[in-house]
C-alpha positions in Angstrom: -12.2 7.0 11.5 -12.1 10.0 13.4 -10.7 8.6 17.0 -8.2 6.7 14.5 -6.6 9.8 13.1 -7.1 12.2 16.0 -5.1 8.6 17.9 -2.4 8.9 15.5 -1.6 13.0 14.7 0.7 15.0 16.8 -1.3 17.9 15.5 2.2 19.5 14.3 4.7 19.6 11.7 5.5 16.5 12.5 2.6 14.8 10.9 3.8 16.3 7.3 7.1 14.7 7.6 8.3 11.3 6.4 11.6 10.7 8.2 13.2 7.7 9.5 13.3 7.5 13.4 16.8 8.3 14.5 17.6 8.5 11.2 18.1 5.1 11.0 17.4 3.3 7.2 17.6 -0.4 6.3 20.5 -0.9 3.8 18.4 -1.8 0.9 14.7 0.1 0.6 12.4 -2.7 -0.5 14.6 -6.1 0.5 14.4 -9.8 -0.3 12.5 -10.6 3.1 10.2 -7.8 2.3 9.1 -9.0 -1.6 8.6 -12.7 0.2 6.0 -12.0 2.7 4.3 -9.2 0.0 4.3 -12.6 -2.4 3.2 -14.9 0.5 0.4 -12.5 1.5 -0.4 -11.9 -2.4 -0.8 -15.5 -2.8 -3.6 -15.6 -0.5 -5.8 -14.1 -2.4 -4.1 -14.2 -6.5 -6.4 -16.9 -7.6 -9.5 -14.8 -6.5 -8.0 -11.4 -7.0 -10.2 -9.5 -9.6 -8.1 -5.6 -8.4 -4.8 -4.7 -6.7 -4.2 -0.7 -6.2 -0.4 0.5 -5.2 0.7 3.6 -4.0 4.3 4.3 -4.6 4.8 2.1 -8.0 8.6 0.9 -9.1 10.9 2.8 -6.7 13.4 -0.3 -6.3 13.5 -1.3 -10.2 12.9 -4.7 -11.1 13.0 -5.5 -7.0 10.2 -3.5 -6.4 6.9 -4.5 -4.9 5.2 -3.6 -8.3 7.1 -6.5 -9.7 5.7 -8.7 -7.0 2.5 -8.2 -8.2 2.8 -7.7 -12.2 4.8 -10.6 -12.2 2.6 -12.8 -10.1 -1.1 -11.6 -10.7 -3.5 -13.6 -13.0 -4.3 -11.5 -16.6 -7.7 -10.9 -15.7 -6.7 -9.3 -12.4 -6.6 -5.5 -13.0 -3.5 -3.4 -11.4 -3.6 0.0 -10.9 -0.5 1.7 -9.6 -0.9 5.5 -8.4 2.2 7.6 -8.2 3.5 11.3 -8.6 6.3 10.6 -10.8 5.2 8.8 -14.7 5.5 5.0 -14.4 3.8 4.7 -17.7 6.2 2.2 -19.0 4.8 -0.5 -17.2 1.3 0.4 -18.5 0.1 -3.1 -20.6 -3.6 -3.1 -21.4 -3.7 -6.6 -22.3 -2.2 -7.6 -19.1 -4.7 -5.1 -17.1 -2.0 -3.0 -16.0 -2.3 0.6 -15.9 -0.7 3.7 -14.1 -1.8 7.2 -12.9 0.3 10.3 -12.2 -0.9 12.1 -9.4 -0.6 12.2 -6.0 -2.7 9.6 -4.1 -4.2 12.4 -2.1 -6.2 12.7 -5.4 -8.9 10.0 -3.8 -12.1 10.9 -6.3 -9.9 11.0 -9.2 -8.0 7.8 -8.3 -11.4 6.2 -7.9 -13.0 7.7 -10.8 -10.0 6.4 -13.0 -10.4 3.2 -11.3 -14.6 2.9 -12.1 -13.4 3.7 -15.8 -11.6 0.2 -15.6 -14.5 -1.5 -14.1 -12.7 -1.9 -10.5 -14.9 -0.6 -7.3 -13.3 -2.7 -4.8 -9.9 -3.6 -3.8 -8.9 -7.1 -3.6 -5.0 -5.9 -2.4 -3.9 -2.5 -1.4 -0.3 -1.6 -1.0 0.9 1.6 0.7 4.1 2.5 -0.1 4.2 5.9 -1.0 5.4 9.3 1.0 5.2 8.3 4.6 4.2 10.9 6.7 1.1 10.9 8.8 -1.1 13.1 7.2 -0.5 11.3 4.0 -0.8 7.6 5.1 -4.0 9.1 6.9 -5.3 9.6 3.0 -3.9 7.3 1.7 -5.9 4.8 4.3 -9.1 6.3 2.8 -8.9 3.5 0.3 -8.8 1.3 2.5 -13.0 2.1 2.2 -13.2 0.2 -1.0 -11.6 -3.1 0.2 -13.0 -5.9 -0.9 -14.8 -8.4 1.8 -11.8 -11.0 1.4 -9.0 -8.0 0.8 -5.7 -7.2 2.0 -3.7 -4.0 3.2 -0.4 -4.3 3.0 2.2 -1.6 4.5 5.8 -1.1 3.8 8.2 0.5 6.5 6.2 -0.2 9.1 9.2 -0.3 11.2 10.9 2.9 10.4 8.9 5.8 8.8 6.1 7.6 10.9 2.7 7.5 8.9 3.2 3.3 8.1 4.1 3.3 12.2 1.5 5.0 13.2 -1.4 3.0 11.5 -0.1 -0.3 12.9 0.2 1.1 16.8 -3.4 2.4 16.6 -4.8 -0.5 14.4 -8.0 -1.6 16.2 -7.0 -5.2 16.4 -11.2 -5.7 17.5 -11.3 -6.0 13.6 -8.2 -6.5 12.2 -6.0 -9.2 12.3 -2.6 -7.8 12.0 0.9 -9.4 10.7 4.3 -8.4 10.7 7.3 -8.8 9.0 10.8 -7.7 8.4 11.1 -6.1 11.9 14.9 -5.6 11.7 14.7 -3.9 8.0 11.9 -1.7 7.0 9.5 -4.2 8.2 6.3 -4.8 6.0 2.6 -5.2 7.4 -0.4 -7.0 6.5 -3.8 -6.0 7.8 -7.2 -8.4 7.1 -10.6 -7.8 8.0 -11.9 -9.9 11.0 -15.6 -11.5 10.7 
């Protein structure tokens, strides 16, 4: 983890920031090609799925990537979205899906919340939240508790440094990496190799 990070910081105020390069932004934040391959990677793994944990919940409405997976997961799976603004309408404990305010750099608390549900392992995590690099670089502590089978997922992974980052320094020696979406935000998919 180390070489990864040292890899991937500038060691400046650039890794706080979360700007699109050249200032360029796809028309439409989370787009149609974008919830496809999130549902086509999802599928992989819904029937099995016992956990999904997002980061950055609902910021596109009912076009958002939390709707790809409340709308798609099995009851049984548990969802746990994690962001800084109150998503709590979406909680639904018969439908195992539950919210927490904070900011995702919050990783003991975000796990301890997450042992309270019974969930120590991630079947799907989705990183969509404030893009710089120092924050993706937390955010990819999760990434500890994956399950054996699991999936990452990454949004912008075309545009926004942190997401860009992770995918350029990815040691492909043991993970098999797919891309998507290259001419919008672009959306990444990372699985373990055996």
């Amino acid at each position: 983890m180390n070489d990864f990070i040292k890899d991937i910081k500038f060691n400046d105020q650039r890794d706080n920031e979360d700007r699109p390069f050249n200032g360029l932004t796809a028309p439409i934040e989370f787009s149609e090609c974008n919830r496809n391959y999130l549902l086509e990677a999802f599928n992989k793994i819904k029937d099995s799925a016992k956990s999904i944990l997002e980061i950055g919940v609902c910021r596109n409405g009912s076009k958002s990537s939390s709707y790809v997976f409340i709308n798609n997961k099995k009851n049984e799976t548990v969802y746990v979205g994690v962001d800084l603004e109150d998503k709590s309408f979406l909680n639904d404990d018969k439908k195992n899906i539950h919210t927490i305010k904070c900011n995702s750099s919050n990783y003991q608390h975000i796990l301890d919340y997450c042992f309270k549900l019974g969930i120590y392992e991630f079947d799907f995590i989705f990183i969509d939240g404030y893009h710089s690099i120092n924050q993706c670089i937390d955010d990819w502590k999760f990434v500890s508790k994956l399950s054996k089978n699991g999936i990452v997922g990454l949004h912008d992974t075309s545009n926004h440094p942190g997401p860009v980052a992770i995918i350029e320094n990815i040691n492909t020696d043991f993970w098999n990496l797919e891309r998507y979406c290259l001419d919008d935000n672009g959306i990444s998919f990372l699985y373990k190799k055996f």
